[in-house]
FIROMAR-310891 format. One record per residue (C-alpha): residue number from 0; residue in three letters; x, z, y. Coordinates in steps of 0.2 Angstrom, whole numbers. Layout:
(rec NUM,ALA,(X,Z,Y))
...
! end
This chain:
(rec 0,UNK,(-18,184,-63))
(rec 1,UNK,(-9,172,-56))
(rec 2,UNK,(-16,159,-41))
(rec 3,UNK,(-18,142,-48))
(rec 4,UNK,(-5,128,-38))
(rec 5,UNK,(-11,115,-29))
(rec 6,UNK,(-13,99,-34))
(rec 7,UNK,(1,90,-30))
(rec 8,UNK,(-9,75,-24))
(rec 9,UNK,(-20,83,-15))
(rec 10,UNK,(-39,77,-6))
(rec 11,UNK,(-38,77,13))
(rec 12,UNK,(-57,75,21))
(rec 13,UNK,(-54,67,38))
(rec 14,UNK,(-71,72,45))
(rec 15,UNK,(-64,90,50))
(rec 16,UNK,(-50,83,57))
(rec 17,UNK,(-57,69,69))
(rec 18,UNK,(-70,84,73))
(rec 19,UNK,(-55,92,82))
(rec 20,UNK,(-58,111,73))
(rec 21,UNK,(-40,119,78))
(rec 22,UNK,(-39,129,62))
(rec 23,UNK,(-45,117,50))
(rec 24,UNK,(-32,104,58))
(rec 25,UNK,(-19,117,55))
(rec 26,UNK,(-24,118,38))
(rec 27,UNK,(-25,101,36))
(rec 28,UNK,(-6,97,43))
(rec 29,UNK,(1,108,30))
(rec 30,UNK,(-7,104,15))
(rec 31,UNK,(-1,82,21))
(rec 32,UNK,(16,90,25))
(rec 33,UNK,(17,97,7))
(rec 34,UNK,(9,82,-3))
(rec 35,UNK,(22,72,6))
(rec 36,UNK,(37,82,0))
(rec 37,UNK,(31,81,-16))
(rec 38,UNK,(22,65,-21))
(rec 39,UNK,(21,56,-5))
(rec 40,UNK,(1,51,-10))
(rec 41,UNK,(-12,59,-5))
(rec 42,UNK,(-31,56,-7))
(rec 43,UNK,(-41,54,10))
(rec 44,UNK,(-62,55,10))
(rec 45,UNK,(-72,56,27))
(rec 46,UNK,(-63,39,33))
(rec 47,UNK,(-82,31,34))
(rec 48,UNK,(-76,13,27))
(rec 49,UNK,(-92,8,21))
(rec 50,UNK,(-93,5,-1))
(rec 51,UNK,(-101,-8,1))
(rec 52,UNK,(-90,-17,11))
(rec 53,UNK,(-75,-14,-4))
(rec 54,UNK,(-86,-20,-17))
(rec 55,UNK,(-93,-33,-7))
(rec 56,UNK,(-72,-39,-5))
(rec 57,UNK,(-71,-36,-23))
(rec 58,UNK,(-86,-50,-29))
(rec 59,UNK,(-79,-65,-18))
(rec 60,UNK,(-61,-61,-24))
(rec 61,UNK,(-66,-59,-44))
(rec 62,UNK,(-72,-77,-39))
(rec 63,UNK,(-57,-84,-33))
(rec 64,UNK,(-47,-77,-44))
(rec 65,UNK,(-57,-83,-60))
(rec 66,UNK,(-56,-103,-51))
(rec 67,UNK,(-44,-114,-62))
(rec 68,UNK,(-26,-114,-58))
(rec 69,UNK,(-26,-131,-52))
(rec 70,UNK,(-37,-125,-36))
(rec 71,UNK,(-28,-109,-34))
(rec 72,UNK,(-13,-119,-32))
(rec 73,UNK,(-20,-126,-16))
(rec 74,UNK,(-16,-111,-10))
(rec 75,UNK,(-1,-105,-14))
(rec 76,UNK,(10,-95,-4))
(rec 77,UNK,(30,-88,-7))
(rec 78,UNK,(30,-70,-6))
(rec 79,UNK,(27,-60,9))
(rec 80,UNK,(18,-75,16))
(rec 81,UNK,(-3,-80,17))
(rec 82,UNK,(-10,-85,2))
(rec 83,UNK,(-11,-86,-16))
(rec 84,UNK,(2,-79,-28))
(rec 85,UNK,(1,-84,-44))
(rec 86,UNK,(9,-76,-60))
(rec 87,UNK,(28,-73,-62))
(rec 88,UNK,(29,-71,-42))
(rec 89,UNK,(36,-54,-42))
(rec 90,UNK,(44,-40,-51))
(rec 91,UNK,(44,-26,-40))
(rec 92,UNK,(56,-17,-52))
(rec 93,UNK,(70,-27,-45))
(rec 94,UNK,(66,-18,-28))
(rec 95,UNK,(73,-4,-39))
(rec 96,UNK,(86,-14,-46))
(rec 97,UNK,(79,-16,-63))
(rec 98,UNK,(77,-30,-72))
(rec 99,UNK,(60,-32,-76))
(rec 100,UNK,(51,-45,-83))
(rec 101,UNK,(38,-53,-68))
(rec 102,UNK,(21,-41,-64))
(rec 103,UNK,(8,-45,-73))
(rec 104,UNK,(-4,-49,-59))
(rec 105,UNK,(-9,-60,-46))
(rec 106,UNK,(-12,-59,-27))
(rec 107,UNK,(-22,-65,-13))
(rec 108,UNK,(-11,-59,4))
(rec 109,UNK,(-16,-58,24))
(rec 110,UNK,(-9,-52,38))
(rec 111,UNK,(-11,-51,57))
(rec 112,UNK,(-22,-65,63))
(rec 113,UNK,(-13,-64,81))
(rec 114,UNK,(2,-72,85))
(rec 115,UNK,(17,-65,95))
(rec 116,UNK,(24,-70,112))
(rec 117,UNK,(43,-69,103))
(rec 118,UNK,(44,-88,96))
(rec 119,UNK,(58,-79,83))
(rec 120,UNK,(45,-67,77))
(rec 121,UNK,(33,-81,76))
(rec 122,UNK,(42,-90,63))
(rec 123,UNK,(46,-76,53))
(rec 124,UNK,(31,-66,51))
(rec 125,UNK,(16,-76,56))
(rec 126,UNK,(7,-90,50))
(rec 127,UNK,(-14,-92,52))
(rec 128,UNK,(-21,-83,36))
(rec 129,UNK,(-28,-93,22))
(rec 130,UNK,(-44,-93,17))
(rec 131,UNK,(-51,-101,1))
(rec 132,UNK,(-64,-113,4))
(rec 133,UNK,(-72,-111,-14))
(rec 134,UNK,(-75,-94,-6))
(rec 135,UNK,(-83,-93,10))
(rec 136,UNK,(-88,-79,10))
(rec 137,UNK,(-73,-69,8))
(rec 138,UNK,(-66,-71,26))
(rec 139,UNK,(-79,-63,36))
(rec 140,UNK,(-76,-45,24))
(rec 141,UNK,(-59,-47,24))
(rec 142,UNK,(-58,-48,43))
(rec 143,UNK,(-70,-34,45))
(rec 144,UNK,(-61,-23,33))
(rec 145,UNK,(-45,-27,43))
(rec 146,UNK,(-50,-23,58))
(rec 147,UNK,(-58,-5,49))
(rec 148,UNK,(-39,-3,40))
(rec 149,UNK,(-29,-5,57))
(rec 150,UNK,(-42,8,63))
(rec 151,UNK,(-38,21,49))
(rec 152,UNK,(-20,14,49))
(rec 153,UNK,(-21,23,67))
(rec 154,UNK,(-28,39,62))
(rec 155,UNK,(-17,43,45))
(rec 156,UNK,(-2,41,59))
(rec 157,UNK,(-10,51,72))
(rec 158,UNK,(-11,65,58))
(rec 159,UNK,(6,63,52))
(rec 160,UNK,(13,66,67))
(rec 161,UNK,(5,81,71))
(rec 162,UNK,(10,88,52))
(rec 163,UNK,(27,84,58))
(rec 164,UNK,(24,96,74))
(rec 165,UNK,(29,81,83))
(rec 166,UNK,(17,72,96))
(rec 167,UNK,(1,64,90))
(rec 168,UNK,(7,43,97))
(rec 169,UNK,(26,49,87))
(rec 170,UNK,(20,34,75))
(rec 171,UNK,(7,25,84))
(rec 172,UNK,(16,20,99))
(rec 173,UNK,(25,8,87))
(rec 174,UNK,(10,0,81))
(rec 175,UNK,(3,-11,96))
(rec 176,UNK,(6,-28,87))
(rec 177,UNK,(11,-25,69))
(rec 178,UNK,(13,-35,56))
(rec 179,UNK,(1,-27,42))
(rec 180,UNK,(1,-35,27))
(rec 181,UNK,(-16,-35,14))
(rec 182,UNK,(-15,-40,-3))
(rec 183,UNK,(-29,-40,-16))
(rec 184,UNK,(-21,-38,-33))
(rec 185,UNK,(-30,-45,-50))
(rec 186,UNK,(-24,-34,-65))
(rec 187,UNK,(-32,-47,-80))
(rec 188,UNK,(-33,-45,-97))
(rec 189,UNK,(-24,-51,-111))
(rec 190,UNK,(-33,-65,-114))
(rec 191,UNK,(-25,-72,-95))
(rec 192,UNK,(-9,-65,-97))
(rec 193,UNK,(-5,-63,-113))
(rec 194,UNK,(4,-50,-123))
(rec 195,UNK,(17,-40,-111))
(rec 196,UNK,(34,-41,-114))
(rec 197,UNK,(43,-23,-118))
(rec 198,UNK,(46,-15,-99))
(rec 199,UNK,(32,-28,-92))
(rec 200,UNK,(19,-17,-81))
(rec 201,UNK,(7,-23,-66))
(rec 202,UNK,(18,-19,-55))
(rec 203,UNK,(35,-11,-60))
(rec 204,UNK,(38,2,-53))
(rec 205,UNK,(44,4,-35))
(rec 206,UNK,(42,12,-20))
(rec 207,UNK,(32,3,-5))
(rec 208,UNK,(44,-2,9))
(rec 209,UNK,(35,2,26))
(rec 210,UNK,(26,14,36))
(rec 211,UNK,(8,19,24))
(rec 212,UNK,(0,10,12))
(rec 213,UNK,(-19,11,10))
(rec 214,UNK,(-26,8,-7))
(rec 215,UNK,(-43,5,-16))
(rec 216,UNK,(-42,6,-32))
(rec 217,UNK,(-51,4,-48))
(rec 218,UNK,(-51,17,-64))
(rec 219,UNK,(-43,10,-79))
(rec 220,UNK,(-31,16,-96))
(rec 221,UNK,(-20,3,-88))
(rec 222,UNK,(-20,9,-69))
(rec 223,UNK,(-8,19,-57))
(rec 224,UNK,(5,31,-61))
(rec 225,UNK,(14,41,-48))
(rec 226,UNK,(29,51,-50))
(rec 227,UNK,(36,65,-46))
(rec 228,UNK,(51,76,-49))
(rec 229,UNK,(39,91,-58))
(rec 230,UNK,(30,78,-66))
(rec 231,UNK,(36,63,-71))
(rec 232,UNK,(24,49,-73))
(rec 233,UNK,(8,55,-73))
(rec 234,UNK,(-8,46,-70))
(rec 235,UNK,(-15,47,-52))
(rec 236,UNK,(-30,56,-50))
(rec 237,UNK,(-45,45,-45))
(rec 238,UNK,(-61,46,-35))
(rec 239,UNK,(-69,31,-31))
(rec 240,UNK,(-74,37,-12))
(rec 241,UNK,(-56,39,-9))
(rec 242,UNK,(-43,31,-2))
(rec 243,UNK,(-26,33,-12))
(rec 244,UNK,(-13,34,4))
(rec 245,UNK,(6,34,1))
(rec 246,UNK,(21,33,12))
(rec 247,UNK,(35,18,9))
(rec 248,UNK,(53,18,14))
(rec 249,UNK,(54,16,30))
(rec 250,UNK,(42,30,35))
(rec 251,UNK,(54,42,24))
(rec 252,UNK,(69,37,33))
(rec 253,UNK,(61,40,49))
(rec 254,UNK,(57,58,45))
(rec 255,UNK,(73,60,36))
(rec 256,UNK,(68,63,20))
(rec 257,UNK,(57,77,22))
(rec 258,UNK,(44,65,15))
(rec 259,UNK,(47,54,0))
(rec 260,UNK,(42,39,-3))
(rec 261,UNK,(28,40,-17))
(rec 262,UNK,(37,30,-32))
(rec 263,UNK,(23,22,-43))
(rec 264,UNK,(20,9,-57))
(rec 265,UNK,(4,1,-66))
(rec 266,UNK,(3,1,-83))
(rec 267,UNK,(1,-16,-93))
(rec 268,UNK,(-16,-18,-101))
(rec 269,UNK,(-17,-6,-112))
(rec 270,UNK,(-17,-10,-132))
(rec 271,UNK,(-35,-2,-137))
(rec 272,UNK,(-43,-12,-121))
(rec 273,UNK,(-33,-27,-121))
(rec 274,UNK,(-48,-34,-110))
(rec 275,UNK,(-49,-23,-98))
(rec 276,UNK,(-48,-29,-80))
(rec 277,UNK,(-45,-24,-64))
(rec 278,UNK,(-43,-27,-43))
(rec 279,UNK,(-36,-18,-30))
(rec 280,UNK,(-37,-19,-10))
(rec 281,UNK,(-22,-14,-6))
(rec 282,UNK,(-15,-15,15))
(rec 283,UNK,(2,-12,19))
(rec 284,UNK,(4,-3,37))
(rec 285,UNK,(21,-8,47))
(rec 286,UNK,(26,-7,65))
(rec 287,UNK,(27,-20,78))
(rec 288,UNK,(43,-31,75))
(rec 289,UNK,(58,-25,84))
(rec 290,UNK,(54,-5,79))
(rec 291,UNK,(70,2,76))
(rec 292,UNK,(67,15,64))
(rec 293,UNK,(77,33,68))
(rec 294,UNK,(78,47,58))
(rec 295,UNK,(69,63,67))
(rec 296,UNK,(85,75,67))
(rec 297,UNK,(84,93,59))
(rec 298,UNK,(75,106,58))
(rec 299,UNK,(63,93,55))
(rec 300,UNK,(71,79,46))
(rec 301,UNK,(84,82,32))
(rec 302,UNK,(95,68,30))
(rec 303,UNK,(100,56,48))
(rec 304,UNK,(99,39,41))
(rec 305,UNK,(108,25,51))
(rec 306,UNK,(93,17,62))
(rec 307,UNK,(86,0,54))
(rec 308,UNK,(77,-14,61))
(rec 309,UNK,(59,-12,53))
(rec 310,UNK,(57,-30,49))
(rec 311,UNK,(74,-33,44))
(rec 312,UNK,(74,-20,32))
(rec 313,UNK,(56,-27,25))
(rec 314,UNK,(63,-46,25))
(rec 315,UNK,(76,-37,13))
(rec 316,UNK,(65,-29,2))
(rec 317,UNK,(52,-43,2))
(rec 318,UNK,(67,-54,-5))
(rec 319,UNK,(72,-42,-17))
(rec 320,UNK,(55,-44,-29))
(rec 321,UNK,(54,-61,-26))
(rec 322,UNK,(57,-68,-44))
(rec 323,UNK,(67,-86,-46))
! end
């Protein structure tokens, strides 16, 4: 009989790794290193960011998100920037180079609340984040689950590193100012939205551009799919202690495509729950501006990319989904 095959998203529990247990370390770099060639998601338990803290995020936002138009226009931001994006802002199939018809979603976005010494860099990625008055509350979680991302952001990279073989701070060391990006996506109903148009989704499907992205998601008929070669779209698995984690572009390139960058999409709202609602927290690692990005060389790395500049390469790919 034969043995059955790992998932190929597999569940990675942090607490034996941050215990520092050699062998189960050891076992741990191997099964990321695998999920990474494969799917480029994995789940993550054991990374003691508090449920009620997500849900807490989740409340204010539902809030927000259910004000009229007319307020959240007050807040408006243009993709990649702070603020509110309303519907029709992006189609993250063109990323892909498919015309899609715009996600069916929309987005409050954050990122880094402290500015840079570089005036250039200043006026390309940062601006004070804004927060809706209507909504007090929503600041203080937000800034409190920041500040636990950059922490996990930290330790996901520590760990990729060493399932690389290469030195723990490989990844890190790029990371003393970045330029994270948080957004909390609302998936509505039909009701909002409207009946998609044929190839309309969520979000289209794409691949994340930077380093990892860290996502909490809700279960739904009309949620996440990830693909892979074996596969094909399948829906991810779900556990709502987990973390969904997945690797973007840039992270690919730098190991030279020993890892892929996990391709995903999510679905419209399904026919038999035309209702059906949901919201994501999703933050989006990168490096400190001016990283230039270089493939590791073989045995390692398979492919030796030309080196990027991490943030020109996201301005890029930030303009690429913007629709209009």
């Amino acid at each position: 009989m034969s043995e059955p095959s790992a998932p190929r998203i597999p569940t990675v529990d942090l607490g034996p790794w941050l215990s520092g247990d050699a062998e189960a370390r050891r076992e741990i770099s191997r099964t990321v290193d695998e999920a990474l060639q494969s799917a480029g998601f994995l789940l993550v338990t054991g990374h003691g960011v508090e449920a009620g803290l997500r849900a807490g995020i989740r409340r204010a936002a539902r809030e927000f998100f259910r004000l009229p138009a007319s307020v959240k226009e007050r807040y408006e931001a243009k993709v990649g920037g702070r603020g509110w994006l309303g519907p029709g802002a992006e189609a993250n199939g063109y990323a892909e180079g498919t015309e899609t018809p715009p996600d069916l979603k929309e987005s409050l976005t954050f990122a880094t609340q402290e500015p840079f010494d570089d005036p250039a860099v200043n006026a390309e990625w940062y601006a004070p984040n804004v927060w809706p008055a209507e909504v007090p509350r929503l600041r203080p979680l937000c800034e409190e689950y920041l500040a636990r991302m950059a922490e996990l952001e930290n330790r996901l990279l520590s760990l990729l590193g060493a399932a690389l073989g290469l030195r723990p701070d490989f990844f890190t060391r790029h990371m003393a100012h970045p330029t994270y990006g948080f957004n909390i996506n609302w998936y509505p109903g039909t009701e909002v939205v409207g009946a998609p148009e044929p190839g309309q989704f969520r979000i289209g499907p794409h691949t994340d551009f930077g380093t990892v992205t860290i996502l909490d998601r809700e279960a739904g008929k009309g949620g996440l799919q990830v693909f892979t070669d074996e596969g094909g779209w399948e829906d991810a698995p779900y556990d709502p202690e987990a973390f969904t984690v997945n690797i973007g572009d840039l992270l690919a390139r730098w190991t030279g495509d020993r890892w892929r960058s996990g391709r995903h999409r999510v679905l419209p709202p399904p026919a038999d729950a035309p209702a059906e609602e949901l919201l994501s927290l999703v933050y989006f690692g990168e490096c400190t501006p001016g990283t230039l990005v270089e493939s590791v060389p073989a045995p390692v790395g398979r492919v030796r990319y030309e080196p990027v500049d991490s943030h020109g390469y996201l301005r890029e790919k930030l303009n690429s989904i913007t629709v209009g």
